[in-house]
Backbone bond lengths (Angstrom), bond angles and torsions (degrees), N, CA, C in turn:
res aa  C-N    CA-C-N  psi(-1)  N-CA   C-N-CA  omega(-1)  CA-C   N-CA-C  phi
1 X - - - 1.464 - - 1.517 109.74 -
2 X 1.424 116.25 123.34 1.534 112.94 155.50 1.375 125.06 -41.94
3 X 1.680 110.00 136.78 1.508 110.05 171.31 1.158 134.98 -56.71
4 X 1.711 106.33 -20.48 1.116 121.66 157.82 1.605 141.44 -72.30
5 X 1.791 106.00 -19.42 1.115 99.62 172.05 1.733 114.40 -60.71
6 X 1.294 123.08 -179.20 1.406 134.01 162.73 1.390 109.67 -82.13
7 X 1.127 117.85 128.09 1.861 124.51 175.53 1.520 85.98 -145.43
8 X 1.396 120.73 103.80 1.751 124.98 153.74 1.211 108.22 -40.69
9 X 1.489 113.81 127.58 1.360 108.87 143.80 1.878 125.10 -72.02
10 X 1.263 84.25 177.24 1.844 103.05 169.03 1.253 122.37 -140.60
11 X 1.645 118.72 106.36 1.215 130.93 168.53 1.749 107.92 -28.02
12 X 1.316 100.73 172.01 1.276 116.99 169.27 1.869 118.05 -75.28
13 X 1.192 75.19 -28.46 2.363 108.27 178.06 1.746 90.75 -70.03
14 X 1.175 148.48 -53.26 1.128 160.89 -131.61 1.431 129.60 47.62
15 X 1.181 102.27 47.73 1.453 129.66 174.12 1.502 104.04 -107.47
16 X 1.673 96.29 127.86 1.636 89.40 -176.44 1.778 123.85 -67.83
17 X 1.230 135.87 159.47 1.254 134.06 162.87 1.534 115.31 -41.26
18 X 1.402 133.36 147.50 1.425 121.07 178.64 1.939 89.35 -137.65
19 X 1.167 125.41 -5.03 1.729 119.40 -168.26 1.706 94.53 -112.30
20 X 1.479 128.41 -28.01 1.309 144.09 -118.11 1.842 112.22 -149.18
21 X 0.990 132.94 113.96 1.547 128.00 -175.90 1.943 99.49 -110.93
22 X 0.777 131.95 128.29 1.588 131.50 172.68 1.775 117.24 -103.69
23 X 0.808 132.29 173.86 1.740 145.02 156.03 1.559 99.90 178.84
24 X 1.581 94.64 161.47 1.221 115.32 -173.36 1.211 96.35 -135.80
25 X 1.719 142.54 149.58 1.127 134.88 -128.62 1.653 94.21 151.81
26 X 1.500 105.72 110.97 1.809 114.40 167.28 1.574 94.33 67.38
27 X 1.548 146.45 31.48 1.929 108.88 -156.15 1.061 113.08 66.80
28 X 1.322 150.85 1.95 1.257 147.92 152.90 1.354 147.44 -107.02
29 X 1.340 122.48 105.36 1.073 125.74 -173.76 1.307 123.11 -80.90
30 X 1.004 115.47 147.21 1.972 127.35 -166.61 1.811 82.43 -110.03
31 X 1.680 100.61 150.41 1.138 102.15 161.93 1.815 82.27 -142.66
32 X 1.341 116.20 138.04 1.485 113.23 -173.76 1.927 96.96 -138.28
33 X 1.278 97.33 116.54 1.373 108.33 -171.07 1.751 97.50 -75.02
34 X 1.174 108.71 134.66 2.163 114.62 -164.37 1.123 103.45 -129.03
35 X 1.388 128.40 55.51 1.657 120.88 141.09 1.228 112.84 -122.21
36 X 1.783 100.63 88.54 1.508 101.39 176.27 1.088 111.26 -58.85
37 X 1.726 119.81 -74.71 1.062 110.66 -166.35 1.430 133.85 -45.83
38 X 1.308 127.91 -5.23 1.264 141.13 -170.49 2.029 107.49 -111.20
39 X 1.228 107.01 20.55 1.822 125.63 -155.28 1.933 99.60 29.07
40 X 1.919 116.79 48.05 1.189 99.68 -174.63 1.624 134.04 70.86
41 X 1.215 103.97 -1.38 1.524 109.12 -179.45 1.873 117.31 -44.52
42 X 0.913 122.19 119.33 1.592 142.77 -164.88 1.606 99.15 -55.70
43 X 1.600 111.39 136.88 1.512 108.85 -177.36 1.743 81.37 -149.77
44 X 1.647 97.95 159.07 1.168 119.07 162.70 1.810 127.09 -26.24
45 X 1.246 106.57 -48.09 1.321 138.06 164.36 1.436 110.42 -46.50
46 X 1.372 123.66 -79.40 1.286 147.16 168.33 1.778 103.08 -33.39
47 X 1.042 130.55 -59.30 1.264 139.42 152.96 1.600 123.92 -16.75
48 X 1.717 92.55 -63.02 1.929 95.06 178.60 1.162 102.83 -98.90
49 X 1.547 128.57 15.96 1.459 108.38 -176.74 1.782 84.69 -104.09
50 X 1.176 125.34 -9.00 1.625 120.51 -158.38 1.770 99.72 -94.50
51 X 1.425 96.73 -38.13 1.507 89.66 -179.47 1.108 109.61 -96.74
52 X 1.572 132.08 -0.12 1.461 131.23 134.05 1.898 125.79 -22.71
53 X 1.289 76.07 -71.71 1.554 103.00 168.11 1.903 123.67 -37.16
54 X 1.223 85.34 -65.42 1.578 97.62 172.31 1.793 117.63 -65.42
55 X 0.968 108.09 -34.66 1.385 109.77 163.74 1.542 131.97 -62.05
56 X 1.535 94.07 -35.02 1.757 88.81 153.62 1.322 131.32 -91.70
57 X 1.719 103.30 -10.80 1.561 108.53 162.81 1.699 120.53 -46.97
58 X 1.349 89.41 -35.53 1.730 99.15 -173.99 0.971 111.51 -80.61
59 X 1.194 116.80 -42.09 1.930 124.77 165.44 0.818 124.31 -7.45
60 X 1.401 93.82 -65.44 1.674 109.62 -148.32 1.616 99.67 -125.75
61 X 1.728 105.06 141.51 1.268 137.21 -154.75 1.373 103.97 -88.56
62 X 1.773 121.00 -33.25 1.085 161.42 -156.40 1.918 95.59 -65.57
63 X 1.996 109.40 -37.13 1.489 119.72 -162.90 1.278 112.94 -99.49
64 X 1.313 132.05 119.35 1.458 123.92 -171.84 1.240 109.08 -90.29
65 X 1.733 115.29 -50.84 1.645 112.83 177.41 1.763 89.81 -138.96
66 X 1.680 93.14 175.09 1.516 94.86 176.66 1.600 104.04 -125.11
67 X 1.496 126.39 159.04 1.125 141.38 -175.91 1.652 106.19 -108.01
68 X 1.136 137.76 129.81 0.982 132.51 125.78 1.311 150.76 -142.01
69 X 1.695 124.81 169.29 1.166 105.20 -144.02 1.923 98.91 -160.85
70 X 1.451 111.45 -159.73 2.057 99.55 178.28 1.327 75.28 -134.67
71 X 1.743 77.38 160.08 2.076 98.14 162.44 1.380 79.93 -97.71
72 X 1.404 110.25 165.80 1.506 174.22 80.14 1.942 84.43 146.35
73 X 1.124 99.30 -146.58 1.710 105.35 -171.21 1.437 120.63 -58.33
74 X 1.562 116.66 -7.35 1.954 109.01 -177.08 1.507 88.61 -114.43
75 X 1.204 107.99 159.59 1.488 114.52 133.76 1.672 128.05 -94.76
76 X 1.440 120.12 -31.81 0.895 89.17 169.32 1.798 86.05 -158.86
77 X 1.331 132.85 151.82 1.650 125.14 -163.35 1.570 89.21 -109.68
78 X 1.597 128.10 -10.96 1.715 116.94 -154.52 1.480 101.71 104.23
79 X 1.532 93.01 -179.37 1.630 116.76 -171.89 1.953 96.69 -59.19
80 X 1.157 99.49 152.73 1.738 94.74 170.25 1.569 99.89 -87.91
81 X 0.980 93.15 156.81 1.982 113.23 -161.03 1.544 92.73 -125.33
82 X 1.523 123.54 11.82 1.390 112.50 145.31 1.451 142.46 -38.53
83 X 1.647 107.70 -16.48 1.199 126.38 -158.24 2.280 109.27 -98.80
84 X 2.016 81.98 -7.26 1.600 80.67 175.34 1.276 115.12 85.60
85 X 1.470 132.38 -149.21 1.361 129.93 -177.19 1.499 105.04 -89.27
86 X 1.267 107.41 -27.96 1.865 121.28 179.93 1.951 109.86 -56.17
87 X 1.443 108.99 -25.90 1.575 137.72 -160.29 1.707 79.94 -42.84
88 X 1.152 147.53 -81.33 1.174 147.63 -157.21 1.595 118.37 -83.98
89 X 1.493 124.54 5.72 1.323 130.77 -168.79 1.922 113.27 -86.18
90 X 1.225 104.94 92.27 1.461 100.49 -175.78 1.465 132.53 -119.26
91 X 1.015 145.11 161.17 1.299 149.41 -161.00 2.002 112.10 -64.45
92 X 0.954 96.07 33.11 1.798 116.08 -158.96 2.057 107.49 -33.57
93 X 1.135 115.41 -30.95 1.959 129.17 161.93 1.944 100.33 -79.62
94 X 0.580 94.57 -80.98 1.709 117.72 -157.34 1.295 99.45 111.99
95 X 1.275 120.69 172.92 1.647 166.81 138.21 0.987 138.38 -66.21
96 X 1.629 103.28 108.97 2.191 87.53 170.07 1.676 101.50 68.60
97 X 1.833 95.50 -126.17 1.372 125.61 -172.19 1.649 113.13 -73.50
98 X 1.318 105.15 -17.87 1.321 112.04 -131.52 2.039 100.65 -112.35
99 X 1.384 96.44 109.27 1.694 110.25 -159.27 1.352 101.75 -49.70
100 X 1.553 127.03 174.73 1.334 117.06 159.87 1.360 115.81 -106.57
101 X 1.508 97.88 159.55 1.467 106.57 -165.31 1.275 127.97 -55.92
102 X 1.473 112.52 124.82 1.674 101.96 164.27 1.538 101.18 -115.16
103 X 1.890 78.07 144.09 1.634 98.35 161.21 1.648 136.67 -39.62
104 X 1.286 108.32 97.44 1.765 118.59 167.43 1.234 96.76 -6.48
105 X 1.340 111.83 -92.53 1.664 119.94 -154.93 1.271 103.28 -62.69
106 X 1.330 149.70 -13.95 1.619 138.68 172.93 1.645 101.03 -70.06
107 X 1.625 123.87 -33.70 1.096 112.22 -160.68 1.649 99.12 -89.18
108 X 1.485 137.57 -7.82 0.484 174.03 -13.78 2.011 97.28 126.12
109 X 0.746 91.08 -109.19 1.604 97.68 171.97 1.694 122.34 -65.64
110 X 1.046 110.27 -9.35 1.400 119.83 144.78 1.657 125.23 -50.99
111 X 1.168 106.85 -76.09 1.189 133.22 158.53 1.409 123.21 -22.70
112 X 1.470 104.16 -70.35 1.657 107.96 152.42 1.583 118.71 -44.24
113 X 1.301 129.30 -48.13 1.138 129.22 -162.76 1.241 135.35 -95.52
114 X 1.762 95.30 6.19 1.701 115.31 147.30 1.376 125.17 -113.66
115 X 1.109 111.52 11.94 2.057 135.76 168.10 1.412 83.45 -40.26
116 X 1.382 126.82 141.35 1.170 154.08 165.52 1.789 107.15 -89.28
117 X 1.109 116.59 -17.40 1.490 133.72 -176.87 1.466 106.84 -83.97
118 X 1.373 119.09 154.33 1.841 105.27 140.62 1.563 112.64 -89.79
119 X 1.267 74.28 167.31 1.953 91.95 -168.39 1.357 105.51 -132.57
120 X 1.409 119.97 123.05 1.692 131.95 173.55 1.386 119.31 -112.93
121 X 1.362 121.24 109.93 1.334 128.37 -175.12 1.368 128.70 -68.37
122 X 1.347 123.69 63.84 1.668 114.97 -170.36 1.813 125.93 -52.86
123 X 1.056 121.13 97.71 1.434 103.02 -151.84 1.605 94.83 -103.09
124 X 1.415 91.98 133.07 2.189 87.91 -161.43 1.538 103.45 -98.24
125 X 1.725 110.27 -16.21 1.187 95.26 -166.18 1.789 95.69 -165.75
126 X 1.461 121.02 -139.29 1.415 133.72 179.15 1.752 101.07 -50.75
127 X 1.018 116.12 130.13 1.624 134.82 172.86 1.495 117.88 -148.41
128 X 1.339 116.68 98.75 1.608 112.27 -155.67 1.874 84.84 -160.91
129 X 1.544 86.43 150.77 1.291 108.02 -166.75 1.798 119.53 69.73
130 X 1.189 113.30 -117.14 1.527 133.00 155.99 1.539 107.74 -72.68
131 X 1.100 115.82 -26.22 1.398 98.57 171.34 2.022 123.94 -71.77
132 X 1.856 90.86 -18.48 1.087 79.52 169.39 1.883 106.45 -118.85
133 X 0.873 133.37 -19.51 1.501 118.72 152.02 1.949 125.45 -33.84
134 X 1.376 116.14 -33.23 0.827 138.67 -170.88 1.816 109.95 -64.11
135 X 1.290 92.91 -36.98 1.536 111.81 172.16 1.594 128.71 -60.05
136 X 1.312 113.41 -47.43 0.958 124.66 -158.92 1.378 129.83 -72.91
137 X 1.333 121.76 -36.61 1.361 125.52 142.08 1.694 133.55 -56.54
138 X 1.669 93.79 9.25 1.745 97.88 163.18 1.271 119.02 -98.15
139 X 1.206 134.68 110.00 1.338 144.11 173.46 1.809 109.30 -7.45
140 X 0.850 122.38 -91.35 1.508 113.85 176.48 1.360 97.74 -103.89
141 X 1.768 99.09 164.65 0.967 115.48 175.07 1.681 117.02 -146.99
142 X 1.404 112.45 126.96 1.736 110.31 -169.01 1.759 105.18 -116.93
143 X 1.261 91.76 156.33 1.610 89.28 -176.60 1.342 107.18 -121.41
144 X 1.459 105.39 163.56 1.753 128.03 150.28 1.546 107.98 -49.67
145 X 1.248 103.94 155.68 1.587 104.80 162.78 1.440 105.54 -80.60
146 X 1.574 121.77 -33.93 1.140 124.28 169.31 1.774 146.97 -84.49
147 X 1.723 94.73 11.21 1.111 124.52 -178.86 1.836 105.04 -55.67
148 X 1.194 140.21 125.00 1.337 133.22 128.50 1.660 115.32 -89.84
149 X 1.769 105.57 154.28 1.257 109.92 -177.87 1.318 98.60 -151.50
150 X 1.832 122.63 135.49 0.947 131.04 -168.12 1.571 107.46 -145.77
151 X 1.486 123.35 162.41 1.328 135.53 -158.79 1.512 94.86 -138.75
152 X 1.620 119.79 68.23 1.633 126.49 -154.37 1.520 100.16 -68.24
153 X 1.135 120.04 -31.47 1.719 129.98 -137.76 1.112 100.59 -50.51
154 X 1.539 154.48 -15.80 1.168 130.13 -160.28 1.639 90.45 -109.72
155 X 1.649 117.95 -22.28 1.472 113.11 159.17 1.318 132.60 -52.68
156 X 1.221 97.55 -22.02 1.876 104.46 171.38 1.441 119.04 -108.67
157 X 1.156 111.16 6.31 1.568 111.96 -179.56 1.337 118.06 78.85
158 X 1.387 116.90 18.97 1.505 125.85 168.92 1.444 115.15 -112.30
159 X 1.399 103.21 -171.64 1.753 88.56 173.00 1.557 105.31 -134.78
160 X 1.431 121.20 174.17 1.574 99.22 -173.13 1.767 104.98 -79.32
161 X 1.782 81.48 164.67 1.609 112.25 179.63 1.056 114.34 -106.12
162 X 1.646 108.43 -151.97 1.433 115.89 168.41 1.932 114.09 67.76
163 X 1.487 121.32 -10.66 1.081 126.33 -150.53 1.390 125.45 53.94
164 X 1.197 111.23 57.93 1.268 121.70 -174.25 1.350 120.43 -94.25
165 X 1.829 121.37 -25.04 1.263 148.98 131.72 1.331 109.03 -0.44
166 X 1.909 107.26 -69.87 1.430 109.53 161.67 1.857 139.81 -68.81
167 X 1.318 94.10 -30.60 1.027 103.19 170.61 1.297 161.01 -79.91
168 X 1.309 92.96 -40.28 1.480 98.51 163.25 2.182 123.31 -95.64
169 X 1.353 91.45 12.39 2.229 75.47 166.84 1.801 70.37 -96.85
170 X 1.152 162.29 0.49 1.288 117.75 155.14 1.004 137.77 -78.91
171 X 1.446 95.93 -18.45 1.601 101.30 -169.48 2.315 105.42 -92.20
172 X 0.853 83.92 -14.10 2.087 100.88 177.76 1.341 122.60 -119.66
173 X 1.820 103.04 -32.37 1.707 99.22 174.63 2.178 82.36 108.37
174 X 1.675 103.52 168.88 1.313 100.36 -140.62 1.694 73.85 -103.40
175 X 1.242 160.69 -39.82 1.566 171.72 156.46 2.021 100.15 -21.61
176 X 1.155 99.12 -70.05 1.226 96.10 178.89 1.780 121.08 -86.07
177 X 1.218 120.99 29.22 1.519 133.85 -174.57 1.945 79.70 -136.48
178 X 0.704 126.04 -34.59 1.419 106.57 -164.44 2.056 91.13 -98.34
179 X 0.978 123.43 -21.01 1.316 126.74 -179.36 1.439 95.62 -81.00
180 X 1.194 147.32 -62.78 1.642 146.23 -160.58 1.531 102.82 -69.05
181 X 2.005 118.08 -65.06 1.265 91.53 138.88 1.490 166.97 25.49
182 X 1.103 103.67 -116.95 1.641 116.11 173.70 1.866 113.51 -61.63
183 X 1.244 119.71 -38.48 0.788 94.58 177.85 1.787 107.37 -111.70
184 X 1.354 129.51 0.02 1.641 112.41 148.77 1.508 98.13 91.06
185 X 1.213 139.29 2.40 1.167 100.20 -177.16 1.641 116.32 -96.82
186 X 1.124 125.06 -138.43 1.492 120.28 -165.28 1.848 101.58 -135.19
187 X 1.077 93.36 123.01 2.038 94.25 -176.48 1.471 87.17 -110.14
188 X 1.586 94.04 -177.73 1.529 127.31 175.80 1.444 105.64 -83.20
189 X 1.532 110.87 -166.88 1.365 113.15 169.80 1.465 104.61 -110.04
190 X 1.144 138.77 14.78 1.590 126.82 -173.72 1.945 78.34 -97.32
191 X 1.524 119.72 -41.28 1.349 104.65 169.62 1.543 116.81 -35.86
192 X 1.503 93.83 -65.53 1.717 89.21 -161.29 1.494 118.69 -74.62
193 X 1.612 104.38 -4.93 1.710 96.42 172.51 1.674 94.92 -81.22
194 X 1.481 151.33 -40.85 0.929 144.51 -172.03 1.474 101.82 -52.81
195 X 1.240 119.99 -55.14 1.597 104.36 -144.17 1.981 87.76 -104.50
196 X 1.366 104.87 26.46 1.465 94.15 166.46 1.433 126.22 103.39
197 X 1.393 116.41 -22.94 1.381 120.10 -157.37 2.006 113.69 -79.41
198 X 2.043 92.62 -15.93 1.734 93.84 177.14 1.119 100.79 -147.06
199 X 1.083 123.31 146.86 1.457 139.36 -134.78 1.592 83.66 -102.56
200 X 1.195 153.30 -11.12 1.259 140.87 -162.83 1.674 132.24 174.08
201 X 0.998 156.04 112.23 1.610 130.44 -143.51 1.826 91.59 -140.00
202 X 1.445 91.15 137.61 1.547 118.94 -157.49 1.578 114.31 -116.51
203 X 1.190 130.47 128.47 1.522 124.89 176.47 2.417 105.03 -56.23
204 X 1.209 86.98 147.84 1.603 91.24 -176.44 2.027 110.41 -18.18
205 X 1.176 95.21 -46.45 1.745 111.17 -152.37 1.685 102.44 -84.20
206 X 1.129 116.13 -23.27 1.167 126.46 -177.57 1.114 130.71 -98.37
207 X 1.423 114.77 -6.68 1.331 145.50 176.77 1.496 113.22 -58.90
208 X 1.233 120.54 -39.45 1.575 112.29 -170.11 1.684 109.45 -107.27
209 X 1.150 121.46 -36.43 1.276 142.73 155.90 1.600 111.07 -49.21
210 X 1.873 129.82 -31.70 1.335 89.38 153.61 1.329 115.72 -105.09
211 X 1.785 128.34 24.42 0.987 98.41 157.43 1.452 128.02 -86.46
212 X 1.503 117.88 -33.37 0.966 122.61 166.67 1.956 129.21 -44.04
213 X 1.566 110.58 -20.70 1.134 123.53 175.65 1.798 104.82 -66.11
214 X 1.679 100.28 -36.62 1.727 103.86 -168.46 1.578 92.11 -85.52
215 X 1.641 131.92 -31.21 1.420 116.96 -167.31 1.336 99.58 -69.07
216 X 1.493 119.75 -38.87 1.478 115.97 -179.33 1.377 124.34 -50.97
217 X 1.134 125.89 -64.83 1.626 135.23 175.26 1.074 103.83 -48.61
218 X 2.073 149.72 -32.98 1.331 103.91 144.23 1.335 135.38 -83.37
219 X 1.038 113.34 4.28 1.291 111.94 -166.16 1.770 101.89 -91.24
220 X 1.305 115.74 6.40 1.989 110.37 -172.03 1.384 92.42 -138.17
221 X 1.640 128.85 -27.99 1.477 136.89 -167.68 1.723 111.63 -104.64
222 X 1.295 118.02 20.08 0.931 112.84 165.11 2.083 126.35 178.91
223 X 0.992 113.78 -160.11 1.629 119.16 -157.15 1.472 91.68 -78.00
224 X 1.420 124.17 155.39 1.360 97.18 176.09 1.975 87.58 -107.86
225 X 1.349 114.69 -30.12 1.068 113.85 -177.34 1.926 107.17 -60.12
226 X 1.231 125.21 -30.29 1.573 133.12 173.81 1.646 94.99 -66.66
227 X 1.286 120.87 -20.89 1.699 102.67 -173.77 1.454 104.71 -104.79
228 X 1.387 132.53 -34.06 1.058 110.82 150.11 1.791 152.17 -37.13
229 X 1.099 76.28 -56.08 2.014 96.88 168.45 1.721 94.81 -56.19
230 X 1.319 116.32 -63.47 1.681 112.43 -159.32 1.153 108.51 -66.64
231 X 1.479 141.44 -14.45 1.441 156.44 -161.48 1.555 117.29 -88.60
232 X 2.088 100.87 -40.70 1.351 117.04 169.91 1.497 112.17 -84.52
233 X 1.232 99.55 -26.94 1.500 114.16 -178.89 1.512 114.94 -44.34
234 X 1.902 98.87 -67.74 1.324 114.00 -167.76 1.731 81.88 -61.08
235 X 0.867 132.13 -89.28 1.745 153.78 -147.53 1.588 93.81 -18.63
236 X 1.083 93.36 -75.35 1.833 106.06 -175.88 1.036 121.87 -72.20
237 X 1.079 157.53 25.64 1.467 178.06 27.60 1.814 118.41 40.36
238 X 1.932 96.07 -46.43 1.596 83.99 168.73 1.171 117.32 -61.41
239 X 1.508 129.57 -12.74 1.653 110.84 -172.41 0.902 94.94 -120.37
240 X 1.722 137.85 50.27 1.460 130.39 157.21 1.539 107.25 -92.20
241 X 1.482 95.14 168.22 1.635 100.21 -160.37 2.090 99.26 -95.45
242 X 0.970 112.14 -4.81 1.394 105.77 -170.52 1.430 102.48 174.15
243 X 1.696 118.17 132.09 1.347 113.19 -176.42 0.927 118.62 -81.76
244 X 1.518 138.28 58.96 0.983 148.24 134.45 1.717 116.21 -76.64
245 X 1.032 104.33 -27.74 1.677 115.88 174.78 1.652 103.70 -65.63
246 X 1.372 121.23 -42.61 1.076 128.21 173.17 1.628 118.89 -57.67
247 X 1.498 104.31 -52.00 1.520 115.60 174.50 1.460 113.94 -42.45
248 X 1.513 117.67 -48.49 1.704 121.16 -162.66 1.324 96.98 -88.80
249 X 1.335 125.53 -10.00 1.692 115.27 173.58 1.516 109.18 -83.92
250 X 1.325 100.80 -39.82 1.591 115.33 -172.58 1.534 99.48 -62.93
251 X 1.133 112.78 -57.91 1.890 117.10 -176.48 1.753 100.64 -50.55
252 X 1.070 118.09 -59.19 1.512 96.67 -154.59 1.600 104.60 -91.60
253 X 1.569 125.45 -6.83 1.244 128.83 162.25 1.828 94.02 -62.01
254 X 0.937 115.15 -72.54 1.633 103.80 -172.02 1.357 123.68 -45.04
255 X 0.931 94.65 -58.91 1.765 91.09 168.14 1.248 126.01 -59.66
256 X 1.420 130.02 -44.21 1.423 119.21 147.54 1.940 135.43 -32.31
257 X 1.390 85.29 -73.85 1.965 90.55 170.05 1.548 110.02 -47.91
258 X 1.546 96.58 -46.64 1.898 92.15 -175.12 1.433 129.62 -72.59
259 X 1.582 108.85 46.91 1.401 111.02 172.44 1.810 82.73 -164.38
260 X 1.375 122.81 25.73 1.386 125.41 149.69 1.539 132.11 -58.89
261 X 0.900 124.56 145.42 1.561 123.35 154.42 1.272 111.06 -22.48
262 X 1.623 102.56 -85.54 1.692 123.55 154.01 1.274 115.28 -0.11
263 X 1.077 115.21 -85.19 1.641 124.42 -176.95 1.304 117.01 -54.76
264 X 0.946 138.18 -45.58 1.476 143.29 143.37 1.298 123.09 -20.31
265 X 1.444 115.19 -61.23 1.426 121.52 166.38 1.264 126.14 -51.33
266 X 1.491 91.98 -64.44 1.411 103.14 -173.72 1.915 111.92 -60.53
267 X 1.193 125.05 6.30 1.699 133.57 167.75 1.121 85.04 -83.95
268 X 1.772 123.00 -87.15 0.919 142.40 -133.74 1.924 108.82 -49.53
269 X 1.198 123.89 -76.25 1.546 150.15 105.69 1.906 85.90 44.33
270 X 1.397 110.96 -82.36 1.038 130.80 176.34 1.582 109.09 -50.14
271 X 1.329 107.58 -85.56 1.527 100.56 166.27 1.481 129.05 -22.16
272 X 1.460 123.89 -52.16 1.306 133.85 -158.01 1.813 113.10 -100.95
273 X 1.545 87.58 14.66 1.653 103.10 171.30 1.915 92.85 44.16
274 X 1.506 114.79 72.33 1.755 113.89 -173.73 1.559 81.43 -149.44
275 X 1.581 101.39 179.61 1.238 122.22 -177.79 1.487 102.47 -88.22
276 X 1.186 136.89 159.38 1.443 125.29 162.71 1.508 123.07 -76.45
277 X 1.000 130.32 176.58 1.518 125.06 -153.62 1.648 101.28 -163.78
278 X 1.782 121.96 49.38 1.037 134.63 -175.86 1.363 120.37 -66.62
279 X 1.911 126.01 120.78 1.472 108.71 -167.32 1.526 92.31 -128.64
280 X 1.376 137.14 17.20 1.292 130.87 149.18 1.264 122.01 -49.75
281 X 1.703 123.81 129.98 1.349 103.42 166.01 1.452 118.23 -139.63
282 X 1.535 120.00 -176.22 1.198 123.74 -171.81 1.227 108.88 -120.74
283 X 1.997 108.21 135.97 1.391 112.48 18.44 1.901 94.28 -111.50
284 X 1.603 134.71 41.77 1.173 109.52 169.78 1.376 101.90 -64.44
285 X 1.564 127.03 -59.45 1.258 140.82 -151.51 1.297 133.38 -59.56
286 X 1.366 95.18 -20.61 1.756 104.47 178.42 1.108 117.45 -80.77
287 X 1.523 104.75 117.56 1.621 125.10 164.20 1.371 140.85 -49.06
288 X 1.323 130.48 164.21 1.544 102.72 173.41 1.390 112.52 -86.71
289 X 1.513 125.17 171.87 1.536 112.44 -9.94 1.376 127.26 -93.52
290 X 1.538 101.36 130.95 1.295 106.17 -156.02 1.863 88.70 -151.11
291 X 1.243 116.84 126.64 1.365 142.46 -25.15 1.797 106.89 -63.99
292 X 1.114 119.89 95.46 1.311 115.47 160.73 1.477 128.69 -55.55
293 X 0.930 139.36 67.24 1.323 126.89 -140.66 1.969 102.41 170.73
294 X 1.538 132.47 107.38 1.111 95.71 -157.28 2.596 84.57 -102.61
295 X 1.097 113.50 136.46 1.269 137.15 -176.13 1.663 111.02 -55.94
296 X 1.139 123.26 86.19 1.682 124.72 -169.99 1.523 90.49 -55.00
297 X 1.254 106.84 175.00 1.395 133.31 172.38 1.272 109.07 -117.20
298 X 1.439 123.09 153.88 1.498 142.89 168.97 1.479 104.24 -81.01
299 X 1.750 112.38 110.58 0.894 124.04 170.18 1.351 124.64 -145.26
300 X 1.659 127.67 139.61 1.496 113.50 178.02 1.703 101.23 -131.49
């Protein structure tokens, strides 16, 4: 099936997707953001159907990496602004019982950014606001030739979300995150392959086909339990205080995997000039320490 055809997803609830289309295909899961007519613009909905999504990514052993990407010409336009001038007006304390608000797209890119999977961002077209914060906690990211991507927030009188604060001076450096930023406007993608932000930029047709070429090669060429560990590894590591934090993860991750199935193979495999033939999986297979990492809480 084309990535483009429509294939509904199904929540974990078993209610079908209505923001969101899914398939799984080779170890690979498609996640295809579906409000064309709207170029995909991000809603409340879109939110729990995405970290829906990712939750069965983790599930299931069955998914090596995930793809995602928009139907028709955007990937993603931002929050929908159906809502008028009110569109951003939220309960920012809470009430009583009643928690205070967090940002959609932080929970959102959260979510992504404890995926046990890799994740490749096919970006087909318009990605601005949350559509492009949304990105950035995906491991690579490839573009349209016709992709624009913009960081509007100071055009609307907000500031960015999604944790993007954190995210993106890592992913560009803190000069060009505070330059796209501050002043909001909307570039091309030969911008964002220059200054870093996509790993590669593709004519319309070619766009999904090479990402799927890069989801494949890990998903048949290697451990899936070795890509997990290295995925949290790299992630959580940029905000360690001294690589020594790195050292005590690295020590007892090695010594753990290295008396794996996995590890075994992957010598042997090696030795016997063969392909590898990896049957660890995620997340039964992963050893400790696992979650090394202790999980802050949402608090104000």
């Amino acid at each position: 099936m084309a990535p483009n055809d429509r294939q509904p997803g199904v929540s974990s609830s078993g209610m079908a997707d209505s923001t969101i289309s899914t398939e799984l295909s080779d170890r690979i899961f498609t996640i295809t953001l579906d409000r064309p007519d709207r170029l995909n613009a991000f809603t409340p909905a879109m939110q729990r159907e995405l970290c829906d999504a990712f939750d069965r990514v983790d599930a299931d052993s069955n998914v090596r990496a995930v793809v995602i990407t928009g139907r028709g010409r955007g990937f993603c336009a931002g929050a929908d602004l159906g809502g008028g001038a009110e569109t951003f007006a939220g309960d920012a304390t809470g009430s009583g019982t009643r928690p205070p608000h967090r940002d959609e797209g932080g929970l959102v890119t959260l979510r992504i950014y404890s995926c046990t999977k890799p994740v490749i961002g096919a970006i087909n077209g318009p990605a601005v606001g949350v559509g492009a914060t949304m990105t950035l906690p995906m491991d690579m990211r490839l573009a349209s030739d016709t992709a624009r991507f913009g960081f509007v927030f100071t055009r609307r009188g907000i500031v960015l979300e999604a944790c993007s604060s954190w995210f993106l001076p890592r992913v560009v450096g803190i000069s060009t995150a505070l330059e796209w930023t501050m002043a909001g406007r909307v570039f091309d993608a030969n911008e964002a392959l220059d200054r870093g932000l996509v790993r590669s930029v593709h004519a319309p047709d070619d766009l999904l086909p090479a990402a799927y070429e890069l989801a494949r090669e890990i998903a048949t060429q290697t451990s899936a339990v070795s890509v997990a560990m290295t995925r949290q590894m790299l992630w959580r590591m940029l905000g360690a205080d001294h690589p020594m934090q790195a050292h005590r993860i690295d020590s007892a991750a090695i010594a753990n995997l290295g008396r794996s199935a996995d590890a075994r193979e992957g010598v042997m495999s090696f030795l016997e000039k063969r392909p590898a033939e990896f049957t660890d999986r995620v997340p039964e297979d992963i050893p400790p320490p696992w979650p090394f990492w202790d999980e802050p809480s949402f608090e104000v």
